[in-house]
Every structure is written in structure tokens, then in C-alpha cells.
N, C-alpha and C positions, 0 to 999 in steps of 0.2 A: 671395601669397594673393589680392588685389585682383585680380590678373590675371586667374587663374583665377574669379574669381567673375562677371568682365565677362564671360569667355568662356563661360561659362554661360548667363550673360544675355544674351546674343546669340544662344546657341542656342536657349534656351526663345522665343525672339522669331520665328527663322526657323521653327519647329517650330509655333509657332502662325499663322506665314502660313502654310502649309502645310496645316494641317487647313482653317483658314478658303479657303483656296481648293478643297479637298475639298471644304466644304460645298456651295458656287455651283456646283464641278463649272470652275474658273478663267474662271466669269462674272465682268464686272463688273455688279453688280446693284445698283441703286437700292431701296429701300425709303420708300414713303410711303405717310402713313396721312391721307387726303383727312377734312378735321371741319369742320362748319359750323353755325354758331348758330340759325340760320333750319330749323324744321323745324312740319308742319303735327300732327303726331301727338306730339311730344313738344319744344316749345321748349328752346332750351339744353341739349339734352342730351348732349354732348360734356364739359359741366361737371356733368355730377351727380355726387352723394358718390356712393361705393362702397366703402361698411367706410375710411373715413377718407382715401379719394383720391380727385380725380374720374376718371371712367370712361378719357377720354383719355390719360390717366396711366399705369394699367393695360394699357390696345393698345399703348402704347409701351412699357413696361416687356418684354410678351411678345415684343413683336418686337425688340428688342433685346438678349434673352437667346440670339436666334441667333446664330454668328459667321458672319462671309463680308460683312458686305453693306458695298458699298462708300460709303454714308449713309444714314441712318433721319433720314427728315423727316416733320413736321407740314405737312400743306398745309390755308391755311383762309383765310377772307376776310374774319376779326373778329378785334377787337383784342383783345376780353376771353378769345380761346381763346388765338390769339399770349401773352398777358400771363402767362396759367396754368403756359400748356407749356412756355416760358422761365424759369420757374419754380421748374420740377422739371428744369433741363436739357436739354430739348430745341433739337434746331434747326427753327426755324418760318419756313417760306415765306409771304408772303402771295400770293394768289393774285385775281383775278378775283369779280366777287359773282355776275357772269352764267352759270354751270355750271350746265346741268343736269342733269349727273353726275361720278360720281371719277373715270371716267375720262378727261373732260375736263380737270381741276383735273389728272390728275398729269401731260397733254400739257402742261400750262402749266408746270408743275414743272421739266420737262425741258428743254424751252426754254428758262426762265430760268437755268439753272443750267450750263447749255451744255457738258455736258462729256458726251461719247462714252459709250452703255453698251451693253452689250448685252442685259439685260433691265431692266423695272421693275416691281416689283411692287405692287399695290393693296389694300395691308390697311383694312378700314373701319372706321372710328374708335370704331363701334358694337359692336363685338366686344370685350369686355375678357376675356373667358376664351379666347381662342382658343388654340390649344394651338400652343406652340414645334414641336412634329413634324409637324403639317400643313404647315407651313414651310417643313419641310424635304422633306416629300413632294414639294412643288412644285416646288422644286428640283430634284429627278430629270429633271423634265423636261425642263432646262436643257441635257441631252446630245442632247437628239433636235432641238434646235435650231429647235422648235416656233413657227409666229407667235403664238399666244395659248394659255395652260394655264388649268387651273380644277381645284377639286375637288366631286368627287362623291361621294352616300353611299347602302348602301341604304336604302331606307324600311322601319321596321319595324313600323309603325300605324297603324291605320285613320283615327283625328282627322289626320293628316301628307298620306296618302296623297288625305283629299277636301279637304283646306285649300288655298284659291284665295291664302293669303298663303305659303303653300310653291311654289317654283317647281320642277317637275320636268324629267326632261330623258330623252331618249331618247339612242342612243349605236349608232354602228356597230359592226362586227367590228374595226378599231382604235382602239376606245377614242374616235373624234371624236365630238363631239356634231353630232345630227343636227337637234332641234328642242328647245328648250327651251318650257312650257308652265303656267300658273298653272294648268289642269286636269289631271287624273288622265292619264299617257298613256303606254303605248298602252291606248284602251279594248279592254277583255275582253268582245267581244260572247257571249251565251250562257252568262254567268255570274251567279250572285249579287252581285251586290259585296262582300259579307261573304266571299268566295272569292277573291276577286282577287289578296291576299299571297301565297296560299297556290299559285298556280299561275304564278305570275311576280314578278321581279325586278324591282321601280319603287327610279328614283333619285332623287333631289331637288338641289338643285346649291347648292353652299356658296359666298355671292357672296367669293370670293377668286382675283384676278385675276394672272398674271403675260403681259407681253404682251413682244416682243420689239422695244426701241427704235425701231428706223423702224417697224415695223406701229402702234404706240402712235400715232407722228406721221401715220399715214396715216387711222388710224380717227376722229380730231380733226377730221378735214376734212368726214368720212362726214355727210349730210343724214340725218335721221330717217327711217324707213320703214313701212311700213304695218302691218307685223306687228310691228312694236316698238310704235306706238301703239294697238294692238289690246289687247296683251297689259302692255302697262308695261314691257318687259324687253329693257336695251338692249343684249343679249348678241343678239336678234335682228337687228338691223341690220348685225351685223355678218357673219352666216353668208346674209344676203340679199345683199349684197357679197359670196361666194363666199370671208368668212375663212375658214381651218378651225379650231377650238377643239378642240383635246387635254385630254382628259379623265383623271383620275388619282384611282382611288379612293383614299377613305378611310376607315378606322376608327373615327375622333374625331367625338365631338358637336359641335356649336357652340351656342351659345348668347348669340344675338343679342340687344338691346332694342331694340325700334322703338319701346312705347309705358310710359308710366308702370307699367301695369297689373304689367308686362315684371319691376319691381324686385322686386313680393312673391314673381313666380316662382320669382328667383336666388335670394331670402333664403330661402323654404322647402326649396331645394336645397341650403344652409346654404354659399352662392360668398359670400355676405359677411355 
């Protein structure tokens, strides 16, 4: 009887590598979720409550409800996030205080951690609702062997479509992104703007990154560019370098916090 129940148990084990490599698509994929204490528009906010956990808690929790990755890390450069997220469980990198972005901090991650992958993905630490299935959307892309993925959505509002803190993005006949944009784009010359939804397809770009191991170590090296500090958006830099960004829609809301203001939002959406 014991026999049999081992050999069970070793099948439900090979059965679940198995889907878990289904998930990645038989990537080795890293998962880190880049948090940092230091913020101009909402200090600490990596540790705010959210309905009895802090926010950072919640990003990991969702991203770890996927199977496949081959480790879900904290990357951060303070000890009071490090203290949190060890906590509840996590495994926390410390990283660098000088980033000035995630995708910086997760080139550091990889480094440090030295082992061979062939994607990494950039979940930010600022998303506690992010939905398990965009996760896996991105994932898809892991067959076409893509240097860097993202997802996109359509815009279906006018407050979305003129918001300079929505970044939208335009996109070729395969899906690449062609220029990303804090303004409205393409403009509709000869239209109302109150017309604009109505006669064309605007996207907006959901900052969730999966880049492909060396391209991650190459984009770390990349100097700042002019149309990245034009616009704040360091998805620019990279397609000025001649990256190509594979784009993947999606279905799913996000619902980020950038600013205090951000928690009465969630709470009238009844997220906590």
C-alpha cells in the first residue's frame, strides 16, 4: 500500500513539472518584482496596508500563484521592505540604491544570482491586483523567442485616452511596438476628439516587462536617450537602440497605485 501511494506521489510530482513547464512554454524564467522605499509621489509605498497586508505582499502573492517560474524574488535596496517580505516568506535580493529603473535592479538581480535563464520577468511591486492570466499571456510569448514582451490594452475612455500619466503606444502589422507616447497617438487629424474612440483603435501599454536574459544584460549597459528623457519612458531607449518590443494584448484591467489619492480609488472598487 505505501508503495503504491509513493508511486503516486511521484507521479502527481512529474505531472505537475510538466504543466509547470507548459506554463513557461520549457523556459527557465525568473520572476522579480523590483520595490523601493524611496518614492516622490507616495513614500513607502511598497509597505502600505491593503485590507490587512502590505501591498508588496499582495504582488507577490499574485505572482506566485502562477506555476512555471523558476524563482519569484523581491529586489529592493531597503532593509525595512527586505524585513517585511521575509516575513511573509519571500526570498529578498538586496540590490543597488543607484537604479533608476526595474529594469535596472532586475539586471542586477541576474547577475547576482548567476545562474543561466532564458527569460526574466518584471513584475512591479506597485500592482497588487494584477491578474495571474496576464502572466500567463506573456508567457505565450516565450515560444516566438521574442528579445523583449509587454502587454497592451485597448483604451476605452476618453479621461484614459487624453491622460499624459497613461502611456500609449502605437504597434505594427506584427504586433511590435512602434513608438510608445504620454500623448494621445496616432492623432486624428480632421476629427473632433470626442470622435477619436469611435473611429480608431488607441492602446495604452501595461508596464509589465518580460525581456530575454542576454537582451536584459545588454539593455543595462544602454546610456539614456533623448526621446526617453523627453517623454520619461524608458521603453524608448530601447527601440532607439533598434530593440524590437512584441506586444501581446490583453483583456485585463490593471490597476496600479502611484499616489496616495490611488487607495480611496481601490477601496470604492470594493479591491480591499
Amino acid at each position: 500500500m505505501e508503495q503504491v501511494w509513493i508511486r503516486q506521489l511521484y507521479a502527481n510530482l512529474i505531472n505537475f513539472h510538466h504543466l509547470s513547464s507548459m506554463t513557461m512554454h520549457d523556459k527557465k524564467v525568473l520572476a522579480i518584482i523590483p520595490a523601493r522605499f524611496a518614492s516622490t509621489r507616495f513614500p513607502g509605498k511598497p509597505l502600505v496596508d491593503l485590507g490587512g497586508k502590505p501591498m508588496i505582499q499582495r504582488t507577490y502573492e499574485r505572482v506566485r500563484s502562477v506555476d512555471g517560474w523558476f524563482r519569484v524574488l523581491i529586489a529592493t535596496d531597503d532593509l525595512r521592505i527586505k524585513e517585511v517580505a521575509e516575513g511573509f516568506g519571500a526570498e529578498v535580493i538586496m540590490t543597488r540604491e543607484n537604479h533608476i529603473s526595474g529594469t535596472d535592479r532586475c539586471a542586477e538581480v541576474l547577475e547576482i544570482i548567476g545562474e543561466e535563464m532564458d527569460y526574466v520577468v518584471n513584475i512591479q511591486g506597485d500592482e497588487p491586483f494584477i491578474e495571474p492570466a496576464q502572466l500567463l499571456e506573456l508567457a505565450e510569448g516565450f515560444q516566438t523567442n521574442a528579445p523583449i514582451l509587454t502587454l497592451i490594452k485597448k483604451i476605452q475612455d476618453q479621461t484614459t485616452l487624453f491622460s499624459v500619466n497613461t502611456p500609449k503606444v502605437v504597434v505594427n502589422s506584427k504586433g511590435e511596438a512602434l513608438y510608445f507616447s504620454r500623448q494621445t497617438i496616432p492623432y486624428l487629424r480632421g476629427l473632433e476628439e470626442s470622435e477619436w474612440l469611435n473611429r480608431h483603435t488607441f492602446y495604452k501599454h501595461i508596464g509589465l516587462y518580460a525581456y530575454r536574459a542576454d537582451v536584459l544584460r545588454q539593455l543595462s549597459q544602454l546610456k539614456p536617450t533623448a526621446l526617453e528623457l523627453a517623454e520619461s519612458l524608458e521603453q524608448l531607449r530601447w527601440l532607439e537602440n533598434a530593440y524590437t518590443i512584441q506586444t501581446i494584448e490583453t483583456q485585463y484591467e490593471t490597476v496600479g497605485i502611484d499616489s496616495p489619492e490611488d487607495l480611496e480609488k481601490i477601496a470604492k472598487m470594493g479591491l480591499i
